[in-house]
C-alpha positions, -999 to 999 in steps of 0.1 A, spaced: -22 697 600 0 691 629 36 706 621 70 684 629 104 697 629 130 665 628 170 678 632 193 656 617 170 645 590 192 631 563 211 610 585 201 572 590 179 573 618 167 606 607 156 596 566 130 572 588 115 599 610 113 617 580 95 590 560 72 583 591 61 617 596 54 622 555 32 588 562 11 600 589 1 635 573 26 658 594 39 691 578 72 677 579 103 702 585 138 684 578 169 703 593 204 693 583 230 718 566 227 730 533 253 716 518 249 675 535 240 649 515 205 642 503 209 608 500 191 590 522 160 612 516 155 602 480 123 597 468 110 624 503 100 659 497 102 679 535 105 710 536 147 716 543 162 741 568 193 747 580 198 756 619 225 774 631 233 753 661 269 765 672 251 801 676 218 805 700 215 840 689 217 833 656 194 806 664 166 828 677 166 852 649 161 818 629 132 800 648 117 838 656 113 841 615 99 805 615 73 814 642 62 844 620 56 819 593 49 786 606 39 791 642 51 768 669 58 732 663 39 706 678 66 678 676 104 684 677 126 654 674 163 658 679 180 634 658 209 656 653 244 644 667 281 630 660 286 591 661 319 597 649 344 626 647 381 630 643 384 652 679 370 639 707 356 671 717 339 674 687 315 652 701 309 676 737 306 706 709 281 685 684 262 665 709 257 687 741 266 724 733 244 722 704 217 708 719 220 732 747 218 763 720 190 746 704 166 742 736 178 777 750 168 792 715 138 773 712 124 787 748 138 819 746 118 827 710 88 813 722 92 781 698 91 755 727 73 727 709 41 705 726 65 677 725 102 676 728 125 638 716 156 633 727 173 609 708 201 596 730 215 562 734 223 534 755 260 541 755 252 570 778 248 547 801 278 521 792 272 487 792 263 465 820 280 443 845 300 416 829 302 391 862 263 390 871 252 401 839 221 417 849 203 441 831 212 478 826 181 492 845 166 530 847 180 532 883 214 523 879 242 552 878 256 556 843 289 548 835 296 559 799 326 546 786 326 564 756 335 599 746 301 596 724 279 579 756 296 610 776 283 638 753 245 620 752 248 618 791 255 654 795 229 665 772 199 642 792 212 659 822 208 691 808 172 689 797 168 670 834 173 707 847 144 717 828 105 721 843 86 697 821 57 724 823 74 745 805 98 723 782 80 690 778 104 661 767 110 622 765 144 610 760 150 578 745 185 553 746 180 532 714 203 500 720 222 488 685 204 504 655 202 487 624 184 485 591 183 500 557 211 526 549 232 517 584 266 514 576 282 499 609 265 468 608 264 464 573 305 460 577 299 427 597 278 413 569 302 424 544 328 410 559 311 372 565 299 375 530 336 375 521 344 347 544 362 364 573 346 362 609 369 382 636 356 383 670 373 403 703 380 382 732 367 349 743 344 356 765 307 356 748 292 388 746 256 397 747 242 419 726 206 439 720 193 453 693 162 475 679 152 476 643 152 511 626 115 510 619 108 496 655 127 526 666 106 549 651 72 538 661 83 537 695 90 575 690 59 579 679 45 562 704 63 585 729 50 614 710 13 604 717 19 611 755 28 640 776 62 651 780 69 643 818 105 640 813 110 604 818 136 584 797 136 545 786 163 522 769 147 512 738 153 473 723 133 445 708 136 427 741 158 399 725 196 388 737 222 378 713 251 365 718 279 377 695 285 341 684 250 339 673 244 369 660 273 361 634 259 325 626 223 342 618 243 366 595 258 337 578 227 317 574 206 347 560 237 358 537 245 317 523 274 318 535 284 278 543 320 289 555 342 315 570 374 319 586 369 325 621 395 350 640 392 354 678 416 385 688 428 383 725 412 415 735 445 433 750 463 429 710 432 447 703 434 471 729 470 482 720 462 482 683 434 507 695 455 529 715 476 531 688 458 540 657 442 567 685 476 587 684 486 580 651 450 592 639 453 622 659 485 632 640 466 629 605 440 644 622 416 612 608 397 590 626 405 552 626 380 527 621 394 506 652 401 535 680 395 535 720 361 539 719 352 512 696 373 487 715 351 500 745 322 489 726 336 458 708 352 448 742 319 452 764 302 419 773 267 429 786 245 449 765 212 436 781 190 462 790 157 467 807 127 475 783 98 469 807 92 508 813 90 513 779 63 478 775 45 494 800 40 530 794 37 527 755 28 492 752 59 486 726 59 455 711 85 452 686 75 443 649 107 429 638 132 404 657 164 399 648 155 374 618 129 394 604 151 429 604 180 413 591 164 398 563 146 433 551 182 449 559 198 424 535 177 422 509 182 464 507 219 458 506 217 438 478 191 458 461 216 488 464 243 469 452 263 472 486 261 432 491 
């Protein structure tokens, strides 16, 4: 039975990884921190651990006594990482000193797996030009705009430094995420269900997405193949505009009306700014801070998914339509809608 070590586990993306593996017969090993929520794994039985990333000694005493008893891993997929966090730096400490302690360890005890996932993200790249409005492509520089997109940069270039001989990975930069158990998204539809549409700026903005599930296939797609190294920006190949994307959330949720409220995006960017310093003195994070207004504020989100067509031969399961629809019908079989 091949063995499968998924960090992160109980978070969103991470519950499906977990379920996916379970599916397809792996000896599934779930790692999150003893004392995190089980939530999202409810109804999954993994086998838990808890890593001590912040520590690479301490993490090779750890994977050296998992070697003794489980041998070497033949998948590894590192889900692990902050979205959010109160200090900025949390998100260099979380996202790319951990990940740096993890890999280190993992060589250095002779627990390098066959197969090595990154997941980053496409906000490691930033978003793409707003006058041509071309694609985001493999071969353009990255321009993260984002204290999160900075942290995922630094950890792809870290693993770049690595021999794929010896350390065999694929890196993947999921666009939006959404499904089941997503909480970002799901504030848009609660929000239109209540009648209340606010929008940033004027100018449309184009926007991508990839369904959870979709998502994880294409992992396990990636898994199928040889580490060489090589990183893709995962979507369904679809573009939204934001305008549309609202009016399918209304048409899906019933909603015949809403109040629509466009923001002039420099209000926004002040109101930003400013919940920034006073969240810093409460030491709290605000929903609407810098980073988010870099997101909200970005116009081009389309991204280049031929790499990934070609190599795996993704084709996405779910649009837009399809994902939503599942998505909603959870929310409302959960009792958050």
């Amino acid at each position: 039975m091949k063995k499968i070590l998924i960090t992160g586990a109980n978070g969103f993306v991470g519950s499906f990884f977990v379920e996916e593996a379970l599916r397809r017969g792996y000896d599934v090993y779930a790692a999150m921190r003893s004392d995190s929520s089980k939530a999202n794994l409810e109804g999954l039985n993994p086998k838990f651990i808890d890593l001590p990333y912040a520590d690479k000694n301490r993490m090779k005493k750890c994977l050296a006594g998992l070697k003794a008893v489980v041998g070497q891993f033949d998948l590894i997929i590192h889900a692990m990482g902050l979205t959010k966090c109160k200090h900025k730096e949390d998100f260099d400490i979380v996202n790319y000193e951990y990940t740096c302690n993890f890999v280190n360890a993992l060589m250095e005890s002779g627990m390098t797996p066959k197969h090595f996932i990154y997941m980053s993200s496409l906000s490691a790249f930033g978003s793409g030009d707003r006058k041509t409005l071309e694609e985001i492509k493999l071969t353009d520089e990255p321009k993260p705009d984002t204290a999160y997109g900075a942290s995922k940069l630094k950890s792809e270039r870290f693993l770049a430094t690595l021999d794929t001989k010896a350390f065999p990975y694929t890196i993947l930069r999921p666009t939006g995420v959404y499904g089941p158990k997503e909480k970002d998204y799901f504030v848009m539809l609660d929000t239109i269900k209540k009648h209340l549409n606010p929008g940033i700026g004027f100018a449309p903005q184009y926007i991508t997405f990839i369904y959870v599930r979709d998502l994880v296939e294409v992992a396990f797609l990636a898994a199928e193949k040889q580490g060489t190294g090589k990183a893709y920006f995962v979507a369904d190949g679809d573009v939204w505009t934001s305008d549309a994307y609202q009016k399918l959330c209304k048409q899906l949720l019933g909603v015949k009306w809403t109040l629509n409220i466009k923001v002039p995006c420099c209000l926004v960017k002040v109101l930003a700014f400013l919940f920034d310093k006073i969240g810093g003195l409460f030491g709290v994070t605000p929903t609407l801070n810098m980073d988010k207004y870099n997101i909200l504020s970005a116009t081009n989100w389309k991204c280049d998914i031929e790499p990934l067509r070609k190599d795996f031969g993704f084709k996405a399961k779910y649009n837009l339509v399809k994902g939503l629809k599942e998505s909603i019908r959870w929310y409302r079989q959960k009792g958050w809608l």
